[in-house]
C-alpha positions as CSV (number, residue, x, y, z in Angstrom):
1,X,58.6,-48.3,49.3
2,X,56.7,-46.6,52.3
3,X,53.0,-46.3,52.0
4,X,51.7,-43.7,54.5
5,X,48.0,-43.9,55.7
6,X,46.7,-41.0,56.9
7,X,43.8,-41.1,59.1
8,X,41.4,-37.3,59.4
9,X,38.3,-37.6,61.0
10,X,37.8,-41.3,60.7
11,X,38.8,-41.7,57.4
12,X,41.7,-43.2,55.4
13,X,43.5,-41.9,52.4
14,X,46.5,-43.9,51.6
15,X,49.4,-41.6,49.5
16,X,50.6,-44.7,47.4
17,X,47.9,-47.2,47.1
18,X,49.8,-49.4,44.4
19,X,51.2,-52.9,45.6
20,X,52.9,-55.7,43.4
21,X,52.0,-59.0,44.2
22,X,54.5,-61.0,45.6
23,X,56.8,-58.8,47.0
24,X,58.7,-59.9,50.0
25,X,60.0,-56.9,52.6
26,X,60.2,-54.1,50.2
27,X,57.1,-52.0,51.4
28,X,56.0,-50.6,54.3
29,X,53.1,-48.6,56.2
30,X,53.6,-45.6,58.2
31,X,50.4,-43.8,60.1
32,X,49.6,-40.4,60.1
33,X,47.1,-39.8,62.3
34,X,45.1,-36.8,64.1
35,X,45.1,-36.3,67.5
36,X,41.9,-38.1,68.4
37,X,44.2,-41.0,67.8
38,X,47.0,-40.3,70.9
39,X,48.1,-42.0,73.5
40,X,45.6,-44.7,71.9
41,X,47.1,-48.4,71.3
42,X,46.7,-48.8,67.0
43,X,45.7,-52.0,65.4
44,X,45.9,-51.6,61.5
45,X,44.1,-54.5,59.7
46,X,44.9,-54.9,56.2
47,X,42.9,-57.3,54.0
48,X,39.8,-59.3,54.3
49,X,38.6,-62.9,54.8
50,X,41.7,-65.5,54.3
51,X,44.1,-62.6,53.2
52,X,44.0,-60.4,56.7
53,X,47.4,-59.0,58.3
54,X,46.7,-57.6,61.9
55,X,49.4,-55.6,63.3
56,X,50.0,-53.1,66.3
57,X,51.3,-49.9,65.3
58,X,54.3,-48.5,67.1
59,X,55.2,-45.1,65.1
60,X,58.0,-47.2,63.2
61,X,57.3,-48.3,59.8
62,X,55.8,-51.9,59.4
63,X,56.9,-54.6,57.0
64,X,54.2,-56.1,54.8
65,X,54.7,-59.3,52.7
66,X,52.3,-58.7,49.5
67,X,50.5,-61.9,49.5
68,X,47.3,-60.9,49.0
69,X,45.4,-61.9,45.3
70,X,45.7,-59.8,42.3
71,X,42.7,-56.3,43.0
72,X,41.7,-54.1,45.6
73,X,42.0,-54.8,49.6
74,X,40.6,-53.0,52.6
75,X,42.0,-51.6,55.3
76,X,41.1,-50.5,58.9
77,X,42.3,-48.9,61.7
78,X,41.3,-49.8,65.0
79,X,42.8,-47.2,68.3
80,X,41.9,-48.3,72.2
81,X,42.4,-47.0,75.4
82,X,41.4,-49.1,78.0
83,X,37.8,-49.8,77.9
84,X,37.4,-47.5,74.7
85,X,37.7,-48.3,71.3
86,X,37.7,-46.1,67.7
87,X,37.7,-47.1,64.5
88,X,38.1,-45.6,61.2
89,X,35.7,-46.2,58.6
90,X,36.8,-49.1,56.3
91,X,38.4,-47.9,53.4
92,X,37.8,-51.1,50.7
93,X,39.9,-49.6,48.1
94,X,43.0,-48.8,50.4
95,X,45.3,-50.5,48.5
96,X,45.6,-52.1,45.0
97,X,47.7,-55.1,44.5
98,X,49.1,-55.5,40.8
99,X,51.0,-58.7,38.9
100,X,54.6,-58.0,39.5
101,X,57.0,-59.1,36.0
102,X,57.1,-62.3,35.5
């Protein structure tokens, strides 16, 4: 499944926040973005602490493996051109990762 993330003004919204745990190569995340973000080089940062994925955005869906614990996990969206950086506001609900069937 695609999840798109779509960045207005600073701020994330993400159209199907629902992940199942332990899923390998089945979803991915596509940006939609506003035009304060192009020409800019996009970092997306999904996770926090031990459980962080960092990954360059290059307008193709990216894979993610769903190893993150069971609850809720950030993300953030980091856009830079050459000296300049902008970041979204951290959205710490982006994404809710559930127990797959066992």
């Amino acid at each position: 499944m695609n999840h798109v993330i779509t960045i207005r003004n600073r701020h994330i919204a993400v159209d199907n926040p629902t992940l199942i745990k332990g899923c390998r190569n089945t979803d991915t995340i596509t940006l939609d973005t506003d035009e304060e973000w192009d020409g800019k080089t996009i970092t997306v940062y999904v996770g926090s602490d031990d459980h962080k994925v960092k990954a360059t955005y290059d307008g193709e869906p990216m894979s993610i493996d769903i190893d993150f614990p069971i609850g809720y996990i950030p993300v953030l969206v980091k856009g830079e051109t050459g000296d300049e950086a902008i970041y979204t506001e951290q959205a710490t609900h982006a994404f809710r990762v559930k127990a797959g069937k066992q």
